[in-house]
N, C-alpha and C positions, 0 to 999 in steps of 0.2 A: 504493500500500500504506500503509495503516497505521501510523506512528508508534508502535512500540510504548513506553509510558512505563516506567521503570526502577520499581522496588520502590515502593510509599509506606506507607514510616513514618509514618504520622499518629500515635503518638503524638508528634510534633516541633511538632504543633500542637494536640493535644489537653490538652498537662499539665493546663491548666485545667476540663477535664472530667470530673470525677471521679467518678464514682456518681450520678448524677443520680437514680438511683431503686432503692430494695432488687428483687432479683432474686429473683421467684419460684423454690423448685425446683420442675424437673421429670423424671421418671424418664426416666432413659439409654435411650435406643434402643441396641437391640442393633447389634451389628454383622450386615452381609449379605454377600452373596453378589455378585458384579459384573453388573451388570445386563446384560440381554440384549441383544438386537442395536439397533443405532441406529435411531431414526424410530419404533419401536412406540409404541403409544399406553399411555399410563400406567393400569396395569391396578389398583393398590390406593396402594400407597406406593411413591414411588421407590427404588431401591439406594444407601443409603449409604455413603463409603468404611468399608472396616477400618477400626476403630481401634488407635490403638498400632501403628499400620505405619507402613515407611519410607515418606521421603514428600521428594518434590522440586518444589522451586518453582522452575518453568524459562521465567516470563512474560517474562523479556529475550530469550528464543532458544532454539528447542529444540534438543536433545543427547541422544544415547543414556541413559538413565536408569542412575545408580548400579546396582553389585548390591546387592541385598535392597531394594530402591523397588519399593514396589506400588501407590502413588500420585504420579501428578505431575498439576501445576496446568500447565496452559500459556495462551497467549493465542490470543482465536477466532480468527484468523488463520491460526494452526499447525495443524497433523495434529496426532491426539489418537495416544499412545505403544502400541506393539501389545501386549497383552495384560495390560494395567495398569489402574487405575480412573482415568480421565481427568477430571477439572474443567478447564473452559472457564473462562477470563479474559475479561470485558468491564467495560469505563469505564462505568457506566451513570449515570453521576449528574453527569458532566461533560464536557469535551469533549476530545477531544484536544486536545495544543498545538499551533493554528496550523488547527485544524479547524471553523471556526467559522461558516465557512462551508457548513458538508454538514449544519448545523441551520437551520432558518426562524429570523426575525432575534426573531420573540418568544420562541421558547422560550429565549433568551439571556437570563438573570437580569438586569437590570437597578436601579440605583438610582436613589432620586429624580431626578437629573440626567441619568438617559438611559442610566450607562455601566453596561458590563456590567462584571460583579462576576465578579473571578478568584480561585481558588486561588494566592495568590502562591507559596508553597514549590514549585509545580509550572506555573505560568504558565495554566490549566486553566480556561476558560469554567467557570461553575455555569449548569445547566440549571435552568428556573423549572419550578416543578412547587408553584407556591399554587393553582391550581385544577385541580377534577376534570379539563376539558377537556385543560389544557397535558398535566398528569399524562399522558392516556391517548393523547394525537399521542407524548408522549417513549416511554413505554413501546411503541408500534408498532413504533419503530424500533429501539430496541432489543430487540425482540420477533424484527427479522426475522435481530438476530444469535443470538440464543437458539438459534431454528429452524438457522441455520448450523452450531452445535454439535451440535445433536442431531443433524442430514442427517449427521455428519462421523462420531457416534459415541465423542462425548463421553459422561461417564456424569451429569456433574453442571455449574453454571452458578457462579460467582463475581463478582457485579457489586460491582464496586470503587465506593467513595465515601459509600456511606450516611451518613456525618458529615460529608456535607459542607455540611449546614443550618447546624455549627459553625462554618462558616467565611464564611457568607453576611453579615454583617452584621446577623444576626435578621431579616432577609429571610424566610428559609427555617424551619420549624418541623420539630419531630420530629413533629410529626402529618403534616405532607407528606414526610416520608419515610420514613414506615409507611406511608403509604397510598398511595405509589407503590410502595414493594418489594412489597407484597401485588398490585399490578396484576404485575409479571413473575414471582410463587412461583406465581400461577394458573397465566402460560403455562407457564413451566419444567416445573413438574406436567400440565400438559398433554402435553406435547412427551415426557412417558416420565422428564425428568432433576431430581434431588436441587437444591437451591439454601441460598447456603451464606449466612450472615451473615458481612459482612466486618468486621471489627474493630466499634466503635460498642457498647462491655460493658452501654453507660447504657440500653440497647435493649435487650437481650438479655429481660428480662422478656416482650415483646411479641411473642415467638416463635408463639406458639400462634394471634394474629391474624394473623400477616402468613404464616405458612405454611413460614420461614425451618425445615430441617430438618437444619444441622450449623455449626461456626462455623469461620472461619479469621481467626487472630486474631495480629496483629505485634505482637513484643516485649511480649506480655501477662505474661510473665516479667521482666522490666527492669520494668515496672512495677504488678505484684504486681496483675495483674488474671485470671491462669487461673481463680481460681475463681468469676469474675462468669460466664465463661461456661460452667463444668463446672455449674454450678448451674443454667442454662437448658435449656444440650443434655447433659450427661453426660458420658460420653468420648469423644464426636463430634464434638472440638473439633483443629483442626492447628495445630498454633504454630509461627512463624515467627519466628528472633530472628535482631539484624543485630550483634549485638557477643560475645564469646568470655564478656563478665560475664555477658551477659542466658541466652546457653547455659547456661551452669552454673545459675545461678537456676533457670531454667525445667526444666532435666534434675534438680536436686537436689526442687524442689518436686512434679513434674508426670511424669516420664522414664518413671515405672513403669507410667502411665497414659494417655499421650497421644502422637500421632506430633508430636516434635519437631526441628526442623532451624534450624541457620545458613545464614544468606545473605548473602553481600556486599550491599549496597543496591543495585547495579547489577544485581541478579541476573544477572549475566554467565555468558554459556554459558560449560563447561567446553571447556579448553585457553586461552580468551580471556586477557587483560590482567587481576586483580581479582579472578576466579574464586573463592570461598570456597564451600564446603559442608560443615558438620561439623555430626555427630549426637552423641547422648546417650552 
């Protein structure tokens, strides 16, 4: 099984990231309805979650979902929650820790010297994705966890890492990680399911290319970035904050308009050890 990784804070490695680029608006997608049954083929546009609903991030371990949650994230691994709008968790952009081997040894980023190039805050292989080729071997297989979610009845995909070209050594460009996420918003759109931009606001303009149709975005509150991405998706955006300040922030700014939650960084199932969830 699976390694599931705890919460990632990226902005702990992004400070330096800041706006890279003015963010086009673009008109809110309304909210919908929960999409129909798993494995049907994508008949127009995926179902989006509600927005401005409860909403639980349960990627450490799933757990009965609060009352009033009508969204929870979980990781592909998990069962998706009965009668809730489901988003699938997958690493797409790195490896698990200590999984480095369930990748062929080139799609393993490498530097000049041969070594493969880690996410240190999280010990996390970066996958190479500078060529179309590597690009479209990486996205197969994460293509065939996609498929996983959807077979399972997932409503929507969340591949974690898209900023992680920031932490490549300039190895990795934002061009190759636009144009890998646009290889897995095809399949996902395929497959019947929504896919979400994970954090990465400097991106967020490039919605319309890469297919990316809602955001989920950590401690965008803590650091005064909700409206990079309400300006891209609308109010189709989930915030996640990992501290009681970035709550307030984000509920005083954002609360009236978006589903917001606290998380412990460990996203620890409830009853565990750490266990934090509090809303607006």
């Amino acid at each position: 099984m699976m390694t599931i990784t705890p919460a990632r804070s990226r902005r702990l490695s992004l400070s330096s990231v800041r706006r890279a680029t003015a963010v086009a608006a673009v008109t809110a997608a309304a909210a919908v309805p929960l999409l129909a049954p798993s494995g049907a083929a994508a008949a127009s546009s995926p179902a989006l979650p509600p927005v401005h609903a409860g909403f639980d991030y349960q990627i450490g371990g799933a757990y009965t979902p609060p009352s009033g949650v009508k969204v929870v994230s979980r990781d592909h691994e998990a069962a998706p929650a009965a009668g809730l709008y489901n988003i699938c968790y997958v690493n797409a952009f790195q490896a698990q820790p200590g999984a480095e081997k369930d990748w062929d040894s080139d799609l393993l980023l490498r530097n000049a010297n041969g070594d493969v190039v880690y996410d240190k805050n999280w010990g996390e292989a970066l996958l190479d994705l500078r060529t179309a080729d590597k690009r479209s071997r990486v996205a197969k297989k994460v293509d065939g966890w996609i498929d996983g979610c959807a077979d399972k009845g997932f409503q929507a995909v969340e591949p974690d890492n898209y900023d992680s070209y920031t932490r490549s050594s300039k190895l990795l460009s934002a061009a190759n990680a636009e144009a890998y996420i646009t290889l897995l918003s095809q399949h996902a759109h395929d497959r019947g399911l929504a896919i979400a931009q994970k954090n990465t606001s400097q991106l967020s303009g490039a919605r319309a290319k890469t297919g990316l149709d809602f955001a989920i975005a950590e401690e965008c509150g803590t650091w005064d970035e909700c409206g990079d991405y309400t300006d891209a998706f609308g109010s189709n955006v989930i915030v996640i904050e990992y501290t009681d300040k970035g709550l307030s922030k984000a509920c005083t700014g954002w609360g009236d308009q978006l589903s917001v939650v606290e998380r412990d960084l460990d996203v620890s199932p409830s009853g565990s050890k750490g266990y934090v969830r509090k809303t607006c």
